[in-house]
Every structure is written in structure tokens, then in C-alpha cells.
N, CA, C and O atoms as a MOPAC input file, in Angstrom:
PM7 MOZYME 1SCF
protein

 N     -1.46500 1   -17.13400 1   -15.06200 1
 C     -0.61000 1   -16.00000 1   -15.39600 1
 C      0.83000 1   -16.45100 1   -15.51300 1
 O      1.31000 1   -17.52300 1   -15.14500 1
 N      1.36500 1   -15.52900 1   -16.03600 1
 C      2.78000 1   -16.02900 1   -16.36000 1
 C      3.52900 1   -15.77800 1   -15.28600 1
 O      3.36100 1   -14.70000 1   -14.71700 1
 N      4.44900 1   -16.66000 1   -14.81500 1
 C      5.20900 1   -16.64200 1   -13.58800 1
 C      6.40600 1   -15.18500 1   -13.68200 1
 O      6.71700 1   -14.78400 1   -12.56000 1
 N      6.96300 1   -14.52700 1   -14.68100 1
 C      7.71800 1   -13.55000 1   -15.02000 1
 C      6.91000 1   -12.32100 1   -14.78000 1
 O      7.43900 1   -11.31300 1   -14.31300 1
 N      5.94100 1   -12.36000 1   -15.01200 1
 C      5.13600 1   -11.32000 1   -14.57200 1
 C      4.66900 1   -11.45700 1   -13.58200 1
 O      4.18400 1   -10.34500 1   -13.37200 1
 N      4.47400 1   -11.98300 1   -12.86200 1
 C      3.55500 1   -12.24300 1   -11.59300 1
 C      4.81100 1   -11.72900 1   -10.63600 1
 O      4.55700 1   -11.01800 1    -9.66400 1
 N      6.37300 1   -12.16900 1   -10.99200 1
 C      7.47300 1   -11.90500 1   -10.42100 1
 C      7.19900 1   -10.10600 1   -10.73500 1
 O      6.96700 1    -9.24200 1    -9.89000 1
 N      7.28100 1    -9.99900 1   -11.73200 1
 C      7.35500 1    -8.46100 1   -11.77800 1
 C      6.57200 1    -7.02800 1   -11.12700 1
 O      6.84000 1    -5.87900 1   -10.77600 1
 N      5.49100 1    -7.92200 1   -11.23200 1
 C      4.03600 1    -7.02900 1   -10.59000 1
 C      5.03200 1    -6.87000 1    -8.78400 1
 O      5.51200 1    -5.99200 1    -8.06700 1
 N      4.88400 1    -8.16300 1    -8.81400 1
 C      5.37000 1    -8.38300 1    -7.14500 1
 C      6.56600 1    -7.15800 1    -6.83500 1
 O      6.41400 1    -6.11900 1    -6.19200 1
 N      7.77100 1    -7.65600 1    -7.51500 1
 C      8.92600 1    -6.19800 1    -7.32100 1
 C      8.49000 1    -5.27200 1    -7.13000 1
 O      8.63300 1    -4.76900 1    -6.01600 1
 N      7.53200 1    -4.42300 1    -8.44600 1
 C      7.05000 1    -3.46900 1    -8.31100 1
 C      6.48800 1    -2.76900 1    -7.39600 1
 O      6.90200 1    -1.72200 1    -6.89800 1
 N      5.15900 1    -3.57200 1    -7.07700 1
 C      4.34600 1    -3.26100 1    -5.95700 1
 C      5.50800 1    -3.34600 1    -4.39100 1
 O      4.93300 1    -2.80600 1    -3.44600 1
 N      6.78900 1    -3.83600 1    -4.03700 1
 C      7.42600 1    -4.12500 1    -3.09200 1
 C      8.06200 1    -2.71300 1    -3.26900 1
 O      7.94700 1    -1.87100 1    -2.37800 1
 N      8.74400 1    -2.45800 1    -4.44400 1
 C      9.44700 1    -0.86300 1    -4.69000 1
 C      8.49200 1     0.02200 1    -4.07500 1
 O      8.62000 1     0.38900 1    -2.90700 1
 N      7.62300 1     0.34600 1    -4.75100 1
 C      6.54700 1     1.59000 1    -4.54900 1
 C      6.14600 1     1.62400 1    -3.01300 1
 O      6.13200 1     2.69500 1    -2.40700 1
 N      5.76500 1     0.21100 1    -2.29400 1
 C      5.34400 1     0.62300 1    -0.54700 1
 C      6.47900 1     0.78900 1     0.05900 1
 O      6.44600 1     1.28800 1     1.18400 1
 N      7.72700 1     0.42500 1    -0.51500 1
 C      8.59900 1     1.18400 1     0.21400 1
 C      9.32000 1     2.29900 1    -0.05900 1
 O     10.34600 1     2.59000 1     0.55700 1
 N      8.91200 1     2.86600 1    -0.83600 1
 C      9.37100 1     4.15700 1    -1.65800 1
 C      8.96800 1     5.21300 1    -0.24700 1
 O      7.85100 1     5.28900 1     0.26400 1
 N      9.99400 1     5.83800 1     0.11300 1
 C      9.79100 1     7.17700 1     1.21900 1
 C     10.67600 1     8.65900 1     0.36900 1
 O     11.69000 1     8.99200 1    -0.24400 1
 N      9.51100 1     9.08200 1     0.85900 1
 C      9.48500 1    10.81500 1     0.19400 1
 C     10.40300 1    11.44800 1     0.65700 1
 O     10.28400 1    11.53900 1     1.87900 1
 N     11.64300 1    12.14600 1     0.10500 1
 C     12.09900 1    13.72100 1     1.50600 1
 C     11.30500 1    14.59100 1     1.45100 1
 O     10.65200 1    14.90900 1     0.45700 1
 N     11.27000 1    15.09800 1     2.56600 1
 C     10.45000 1    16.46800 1     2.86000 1
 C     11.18600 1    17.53000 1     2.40100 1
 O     12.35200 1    17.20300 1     2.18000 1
 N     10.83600 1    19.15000 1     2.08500 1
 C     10.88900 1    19.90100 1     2.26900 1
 C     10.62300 1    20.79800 1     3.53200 1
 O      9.43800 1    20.92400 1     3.84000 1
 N     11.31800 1    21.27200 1     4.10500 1
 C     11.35700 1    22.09300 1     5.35800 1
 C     11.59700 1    23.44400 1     5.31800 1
 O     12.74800 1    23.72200 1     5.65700 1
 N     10.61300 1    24.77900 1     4.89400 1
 C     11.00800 1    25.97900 1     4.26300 1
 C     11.50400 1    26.91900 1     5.97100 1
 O     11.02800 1    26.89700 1     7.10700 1
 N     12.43900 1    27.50400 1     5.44900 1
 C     13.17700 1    28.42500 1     6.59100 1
 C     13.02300 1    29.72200 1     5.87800 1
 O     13.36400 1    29.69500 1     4.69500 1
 N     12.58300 1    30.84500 1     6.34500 1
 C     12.10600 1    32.05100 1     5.98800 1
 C     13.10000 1    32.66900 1     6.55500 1
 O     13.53400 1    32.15300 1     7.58400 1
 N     13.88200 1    34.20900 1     5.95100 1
 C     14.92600 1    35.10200 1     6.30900 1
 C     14.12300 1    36.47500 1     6.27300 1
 O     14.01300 1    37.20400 1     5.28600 1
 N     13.48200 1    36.73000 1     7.76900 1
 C     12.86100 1    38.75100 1     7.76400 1
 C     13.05900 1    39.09300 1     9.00400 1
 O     12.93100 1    38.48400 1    10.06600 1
 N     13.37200 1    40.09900 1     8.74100 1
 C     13.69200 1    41.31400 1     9.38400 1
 C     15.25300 1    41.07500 1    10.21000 1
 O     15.53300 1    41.28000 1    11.39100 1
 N     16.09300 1    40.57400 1     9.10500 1
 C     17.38000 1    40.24300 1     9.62900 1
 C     17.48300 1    38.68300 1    10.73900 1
 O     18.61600 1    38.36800 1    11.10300 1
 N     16.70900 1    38.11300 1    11.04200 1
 C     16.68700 1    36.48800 1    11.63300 1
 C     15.82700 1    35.17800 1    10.66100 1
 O     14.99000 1    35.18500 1     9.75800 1
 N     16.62900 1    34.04800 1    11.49000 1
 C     15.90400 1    33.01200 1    10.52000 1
 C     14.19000 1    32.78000 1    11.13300 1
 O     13.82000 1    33.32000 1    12.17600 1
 N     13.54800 1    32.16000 1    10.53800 1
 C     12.06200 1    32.24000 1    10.77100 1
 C     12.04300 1    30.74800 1    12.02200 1
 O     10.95500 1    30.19300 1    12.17200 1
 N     13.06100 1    30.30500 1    12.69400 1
 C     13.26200 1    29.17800 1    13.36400 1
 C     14.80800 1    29.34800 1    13.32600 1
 O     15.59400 1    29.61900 1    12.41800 1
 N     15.02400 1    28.95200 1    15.33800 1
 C     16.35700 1    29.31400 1    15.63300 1
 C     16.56000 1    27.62300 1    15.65500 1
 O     17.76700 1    27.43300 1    15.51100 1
 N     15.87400 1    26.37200 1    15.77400 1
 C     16.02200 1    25.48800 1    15.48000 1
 C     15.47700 1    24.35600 1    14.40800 1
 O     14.28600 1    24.59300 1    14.20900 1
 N     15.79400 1    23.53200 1    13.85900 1
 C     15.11600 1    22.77000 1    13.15700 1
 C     15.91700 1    21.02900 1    13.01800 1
 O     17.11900 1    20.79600 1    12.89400 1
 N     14.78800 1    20.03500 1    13.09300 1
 C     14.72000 1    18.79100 1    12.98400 1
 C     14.29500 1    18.11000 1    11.61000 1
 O     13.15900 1    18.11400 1    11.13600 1
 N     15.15300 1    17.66900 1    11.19800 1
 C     14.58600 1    17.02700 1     9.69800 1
 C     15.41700 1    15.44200 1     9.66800 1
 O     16.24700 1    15.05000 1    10.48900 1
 N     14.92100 1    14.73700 1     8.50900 1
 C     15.17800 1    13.56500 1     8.55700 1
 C     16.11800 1    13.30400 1     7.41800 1
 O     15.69600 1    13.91800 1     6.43700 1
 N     17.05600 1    12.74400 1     7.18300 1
 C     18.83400 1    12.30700 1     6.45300 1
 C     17.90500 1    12.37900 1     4.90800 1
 O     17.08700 1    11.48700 1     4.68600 1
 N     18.09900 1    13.40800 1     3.98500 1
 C     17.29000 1    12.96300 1     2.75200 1
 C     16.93600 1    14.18300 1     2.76800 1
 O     17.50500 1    14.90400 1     1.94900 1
 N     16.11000 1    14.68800 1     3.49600 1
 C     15.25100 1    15.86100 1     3.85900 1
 C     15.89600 1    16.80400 1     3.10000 1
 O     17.05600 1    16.57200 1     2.76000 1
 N     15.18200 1    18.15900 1     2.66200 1
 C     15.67500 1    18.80400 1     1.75800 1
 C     14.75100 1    20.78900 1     2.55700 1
 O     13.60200 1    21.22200 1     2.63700 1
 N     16.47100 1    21.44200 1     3.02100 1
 C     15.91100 1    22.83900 1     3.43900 1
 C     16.02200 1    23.79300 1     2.30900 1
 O     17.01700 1    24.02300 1     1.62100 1
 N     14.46000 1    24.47100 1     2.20900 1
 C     14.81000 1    25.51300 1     1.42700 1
 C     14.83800 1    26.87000 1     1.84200 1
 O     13.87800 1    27.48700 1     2.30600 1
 N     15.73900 1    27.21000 1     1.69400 1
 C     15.53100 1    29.02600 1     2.32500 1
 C     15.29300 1    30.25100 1     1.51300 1
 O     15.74300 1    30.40500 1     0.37800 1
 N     14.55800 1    31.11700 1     2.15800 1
 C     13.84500 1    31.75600 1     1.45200 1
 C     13.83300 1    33.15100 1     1.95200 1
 O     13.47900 1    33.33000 1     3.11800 1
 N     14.27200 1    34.45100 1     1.01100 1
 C     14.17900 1    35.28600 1     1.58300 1
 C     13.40200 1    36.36800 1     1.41200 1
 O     13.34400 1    37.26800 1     0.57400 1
 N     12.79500 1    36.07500 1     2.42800 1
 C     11.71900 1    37.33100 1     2.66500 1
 C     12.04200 1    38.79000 1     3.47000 1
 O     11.14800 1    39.22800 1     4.19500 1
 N     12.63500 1    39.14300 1     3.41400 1
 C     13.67700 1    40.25300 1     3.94100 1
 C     13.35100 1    41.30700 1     2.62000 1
 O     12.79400 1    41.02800 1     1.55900 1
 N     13.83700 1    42.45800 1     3.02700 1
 C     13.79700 1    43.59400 1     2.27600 1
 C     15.46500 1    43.75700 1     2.15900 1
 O     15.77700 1    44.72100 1     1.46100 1
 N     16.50200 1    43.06100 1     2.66200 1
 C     17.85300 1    43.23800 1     2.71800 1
 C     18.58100 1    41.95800 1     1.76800 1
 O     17.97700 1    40.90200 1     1.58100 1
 N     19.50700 1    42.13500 1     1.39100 1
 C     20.17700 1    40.76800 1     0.80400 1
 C     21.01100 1    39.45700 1     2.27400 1
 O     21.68100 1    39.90600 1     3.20400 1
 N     20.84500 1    38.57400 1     2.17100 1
 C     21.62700 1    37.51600 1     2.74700 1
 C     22.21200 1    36.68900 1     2.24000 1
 O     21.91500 1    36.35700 1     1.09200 1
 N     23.53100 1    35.91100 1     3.12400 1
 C     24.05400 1    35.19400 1     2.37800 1
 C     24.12800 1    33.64900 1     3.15500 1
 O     24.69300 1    33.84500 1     4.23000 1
 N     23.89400 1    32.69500 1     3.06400 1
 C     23.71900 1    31.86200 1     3.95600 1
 C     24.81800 1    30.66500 1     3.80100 1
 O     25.21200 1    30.21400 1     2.72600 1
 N     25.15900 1    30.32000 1     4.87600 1
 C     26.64600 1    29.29700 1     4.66300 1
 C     26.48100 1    28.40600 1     5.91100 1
 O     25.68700 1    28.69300 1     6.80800 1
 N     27.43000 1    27.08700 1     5.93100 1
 C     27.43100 1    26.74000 1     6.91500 1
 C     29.16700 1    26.11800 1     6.81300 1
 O     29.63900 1    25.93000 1     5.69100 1
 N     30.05700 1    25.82300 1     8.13000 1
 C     30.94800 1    25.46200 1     7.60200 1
 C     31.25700 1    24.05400 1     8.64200 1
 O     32.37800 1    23.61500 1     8.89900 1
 N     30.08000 1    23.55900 1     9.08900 1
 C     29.76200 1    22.47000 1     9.89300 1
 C     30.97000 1    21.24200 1     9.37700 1
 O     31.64600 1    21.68900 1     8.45000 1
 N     31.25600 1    20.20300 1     9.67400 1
 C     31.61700 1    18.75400 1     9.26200 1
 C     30.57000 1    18.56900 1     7.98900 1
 O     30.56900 1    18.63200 1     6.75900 1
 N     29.81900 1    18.34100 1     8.92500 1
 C     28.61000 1    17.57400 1     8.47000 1
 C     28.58300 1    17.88700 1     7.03000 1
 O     29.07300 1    17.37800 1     6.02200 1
 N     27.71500 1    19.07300 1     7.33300 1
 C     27.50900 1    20.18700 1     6.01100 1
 C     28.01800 1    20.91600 1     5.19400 1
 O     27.14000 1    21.73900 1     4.93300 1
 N     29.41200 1    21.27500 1     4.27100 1
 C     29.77300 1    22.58700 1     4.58400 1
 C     29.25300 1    22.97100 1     3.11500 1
 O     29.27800 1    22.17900 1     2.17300 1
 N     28.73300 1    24.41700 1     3.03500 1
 C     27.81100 1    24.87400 1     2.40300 1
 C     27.93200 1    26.83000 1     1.78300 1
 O     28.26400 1    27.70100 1     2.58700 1
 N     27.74600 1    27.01700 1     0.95700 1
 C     27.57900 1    28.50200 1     0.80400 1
 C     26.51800 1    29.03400 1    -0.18400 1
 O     26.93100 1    29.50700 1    -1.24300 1
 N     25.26700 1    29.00400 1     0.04500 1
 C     24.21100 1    29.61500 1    -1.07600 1
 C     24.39500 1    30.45600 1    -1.72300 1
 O     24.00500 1    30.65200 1    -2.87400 1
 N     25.22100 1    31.26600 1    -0.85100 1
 C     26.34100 1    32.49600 1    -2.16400 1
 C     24.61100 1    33.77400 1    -1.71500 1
 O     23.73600 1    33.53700 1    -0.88200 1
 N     24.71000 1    34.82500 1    -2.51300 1
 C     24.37200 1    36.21700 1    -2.25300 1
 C     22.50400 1    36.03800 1    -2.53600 1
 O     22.25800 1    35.46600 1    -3.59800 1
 N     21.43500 1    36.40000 1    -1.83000 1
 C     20.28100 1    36.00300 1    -2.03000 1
 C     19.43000 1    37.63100 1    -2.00700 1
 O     19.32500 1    38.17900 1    -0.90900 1
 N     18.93500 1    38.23400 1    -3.07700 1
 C     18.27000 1    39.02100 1    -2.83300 1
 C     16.56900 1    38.42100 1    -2.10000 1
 O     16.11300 1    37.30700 1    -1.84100 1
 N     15.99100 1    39.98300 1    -1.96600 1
 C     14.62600 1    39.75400 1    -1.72100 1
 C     13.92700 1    38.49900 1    -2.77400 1
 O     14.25600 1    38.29600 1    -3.94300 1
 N     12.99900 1    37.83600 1    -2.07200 1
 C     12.10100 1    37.05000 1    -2.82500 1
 C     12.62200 1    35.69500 1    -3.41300 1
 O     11.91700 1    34.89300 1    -4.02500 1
 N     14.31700 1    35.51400 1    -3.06700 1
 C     14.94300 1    34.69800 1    -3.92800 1
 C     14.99200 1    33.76700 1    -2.92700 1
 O     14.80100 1    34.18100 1    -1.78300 1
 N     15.32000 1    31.96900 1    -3.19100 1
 C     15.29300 1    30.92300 1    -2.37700 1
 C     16.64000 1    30.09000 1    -2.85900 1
 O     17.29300 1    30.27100 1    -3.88700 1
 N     16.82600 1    29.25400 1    -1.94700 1
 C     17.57300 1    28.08800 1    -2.39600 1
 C     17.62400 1    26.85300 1    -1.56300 1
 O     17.45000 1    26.81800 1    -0.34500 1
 N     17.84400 1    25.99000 1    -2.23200 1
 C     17.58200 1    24.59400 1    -1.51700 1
 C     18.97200 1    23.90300 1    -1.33800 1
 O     19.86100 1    24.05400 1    -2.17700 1
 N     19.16100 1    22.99400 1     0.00000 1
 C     19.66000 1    22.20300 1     0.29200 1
 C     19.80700 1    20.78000 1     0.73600 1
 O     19.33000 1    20.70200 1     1.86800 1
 N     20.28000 1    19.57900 1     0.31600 1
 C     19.78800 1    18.03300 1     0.72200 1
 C     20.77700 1    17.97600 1     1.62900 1
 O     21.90500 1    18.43600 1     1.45200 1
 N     20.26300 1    17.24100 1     2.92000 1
 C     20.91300 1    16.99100 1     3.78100 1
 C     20.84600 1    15.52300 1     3.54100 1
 O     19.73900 1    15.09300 1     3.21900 1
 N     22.02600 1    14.50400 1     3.65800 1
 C     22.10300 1    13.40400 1     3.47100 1
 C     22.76300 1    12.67200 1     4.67400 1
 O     22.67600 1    11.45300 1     4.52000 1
 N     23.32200 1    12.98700 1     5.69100 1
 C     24.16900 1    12.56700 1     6.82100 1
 C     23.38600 1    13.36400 1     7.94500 1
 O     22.91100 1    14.49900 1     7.97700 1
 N     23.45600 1    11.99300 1     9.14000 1
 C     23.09600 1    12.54500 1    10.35900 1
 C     23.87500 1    13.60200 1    11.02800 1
 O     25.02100 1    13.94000 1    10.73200 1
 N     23.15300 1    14.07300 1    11.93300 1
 C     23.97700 1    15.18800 1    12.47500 1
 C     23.66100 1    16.56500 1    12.98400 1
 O     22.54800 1    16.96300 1    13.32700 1
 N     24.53700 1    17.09100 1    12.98600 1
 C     23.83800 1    18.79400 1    13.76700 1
 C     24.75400 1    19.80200 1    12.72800 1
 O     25.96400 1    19.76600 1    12.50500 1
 N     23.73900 1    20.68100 1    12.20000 1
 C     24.76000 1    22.13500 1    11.22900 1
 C     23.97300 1    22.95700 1    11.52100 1
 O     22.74700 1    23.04900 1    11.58400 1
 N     25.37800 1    23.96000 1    11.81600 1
 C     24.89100 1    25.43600 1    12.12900 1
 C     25.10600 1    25.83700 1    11.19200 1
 O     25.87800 1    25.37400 1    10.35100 1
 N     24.37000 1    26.93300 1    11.12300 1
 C     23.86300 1    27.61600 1     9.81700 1
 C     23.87800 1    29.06800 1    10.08500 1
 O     23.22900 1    29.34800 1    11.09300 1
 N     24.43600 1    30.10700 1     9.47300 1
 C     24.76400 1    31.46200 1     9.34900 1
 C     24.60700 1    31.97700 1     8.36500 1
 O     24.82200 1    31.43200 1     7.28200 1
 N     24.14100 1    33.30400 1     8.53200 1
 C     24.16100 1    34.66600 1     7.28100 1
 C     25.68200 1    35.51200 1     7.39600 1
 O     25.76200 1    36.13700 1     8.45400 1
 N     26.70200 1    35.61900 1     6.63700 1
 C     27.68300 1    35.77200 1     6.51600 1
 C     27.35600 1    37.88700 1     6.61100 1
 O     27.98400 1    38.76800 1     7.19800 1
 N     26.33500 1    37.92100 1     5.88400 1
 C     25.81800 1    39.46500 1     6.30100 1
 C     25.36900 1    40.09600 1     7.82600 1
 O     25.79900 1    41.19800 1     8.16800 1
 N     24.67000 1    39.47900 1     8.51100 1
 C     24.13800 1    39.74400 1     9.49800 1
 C     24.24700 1    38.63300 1    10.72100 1
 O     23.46200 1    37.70700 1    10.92600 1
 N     25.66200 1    39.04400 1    11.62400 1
 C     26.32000 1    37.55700 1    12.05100 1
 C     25.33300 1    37.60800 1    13.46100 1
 O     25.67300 1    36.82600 1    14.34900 1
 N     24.68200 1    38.07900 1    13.60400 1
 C     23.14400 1    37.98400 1    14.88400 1
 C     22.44400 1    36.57500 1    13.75600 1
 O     21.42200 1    36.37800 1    14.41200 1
 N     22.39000 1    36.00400 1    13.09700 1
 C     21.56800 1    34.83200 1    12.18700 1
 C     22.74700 1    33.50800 1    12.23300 1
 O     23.82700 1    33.12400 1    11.78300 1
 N     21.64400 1    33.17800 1    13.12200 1
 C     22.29000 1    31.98100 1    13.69400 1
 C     21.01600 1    30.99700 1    13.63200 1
 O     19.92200 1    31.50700 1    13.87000 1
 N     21.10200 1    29.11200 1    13.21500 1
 C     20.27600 1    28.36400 1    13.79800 1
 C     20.96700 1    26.99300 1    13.73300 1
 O     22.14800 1    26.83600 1    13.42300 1
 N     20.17600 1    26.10000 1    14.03000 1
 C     20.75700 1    24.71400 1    14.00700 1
 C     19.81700 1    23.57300 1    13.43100 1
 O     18.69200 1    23.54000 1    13.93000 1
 N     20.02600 1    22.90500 1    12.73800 1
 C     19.78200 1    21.84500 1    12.07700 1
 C     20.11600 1    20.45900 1    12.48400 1
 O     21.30400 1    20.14300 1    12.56000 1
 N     19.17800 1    19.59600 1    12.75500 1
 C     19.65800 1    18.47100 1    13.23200 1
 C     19.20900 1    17.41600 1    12.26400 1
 O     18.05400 1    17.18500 1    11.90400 1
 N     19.97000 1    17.00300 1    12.01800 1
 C     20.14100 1    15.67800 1    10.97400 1
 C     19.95000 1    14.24400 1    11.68300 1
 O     20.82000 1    13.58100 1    12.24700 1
 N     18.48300 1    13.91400 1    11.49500 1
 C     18.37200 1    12.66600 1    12.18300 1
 C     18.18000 1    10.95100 1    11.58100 1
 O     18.10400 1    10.02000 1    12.38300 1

């Protein structure tokens, strides 16, 4: 076989077993609280929130780490966030200031 390819196969196959996935981590918004007052995810990791509420929310955070505003979310509507830095963000509904949780960035 040709030594350029044999190089190439090799890269390849070295890319792909080390290829790591982010997760998705879904956070649910009913009956005015988050569906988890805490959560652990890994630097990459990706939260999506989702609201299942019959009310509108607005979700923000104004952490270091994070700072963030999903802006106005009716029923049924979601949005996603990548967390890329370790760390801890609190996370709030700017509507309903009882919605509180924490995020740890590991």
C-alpha cells in the first residue's frame, strides 16, 4: 500500500476515536419553576430550555461565566445554550423571580 495513504487512513481513524460528542441536557419550565434546581454538565455541553408552562418566561443569566438572555419564550417554545468554560451559572426567569437554578460547568 501506499505509504500516503496508509498515513491518511491512520489520521483519520486517530480523529474519529477521539472525536467526543456534547450532550444535550433539556431543562423543562412548568408551573412557574425549573424542572431541576440543579444541574452538572460537561465544558461543550449544550442546555436546552424548554417551555412547558402555560405562562411566558424569560430566561437570563448574568453570571461571569455565562452572561446570557434567551429573550421572551412562549408556551411550547425552546432555546439552546453552549456552555464552553468551567464553572458555576445561575440562571433566572426575569418573569417569575421564585426561578432560580445552578449550572455547573465542569
Amino acid at each position: 500500500m501506499n505509504k500516503h495513504l496508509i498515513a491518511g487512513i491512520t489520521v483519520a481513524t486517530l480523529l474519529t476515536a477521539t472525536t467526543v460528542y456534547a450532550a444535550t441536557n433539556l431543562v423543562t419550565m412548568k408551573q412557574k419553576l425549573f424542572s431541576t434546581q440543579s444541574l452538572t454538565i460537561k465544558k461543550g455541553d449544550v442546555v436546552e430550555f424548554r417551555n412547558d408552562d402555560t405562562v411566558y418566561h424569560n430566561i437570563f443569566s448574568l453570571s461571569d461565566l455565562a452572561t446570557f438572555d434567551l429573550g421572551s419564550m412562549g408556551p411550547s417554545e425552546t432555546r439552546k445554550i453552549k456552555f464552553d468554560k468551567a464553572g458555576q451559572v445561575e440562571v433566572e426567569c426575569s418573569v417569575h423571580k421564585n426561578m432560580k437554578m445552578k449550572i455547573t460547568v465542569k
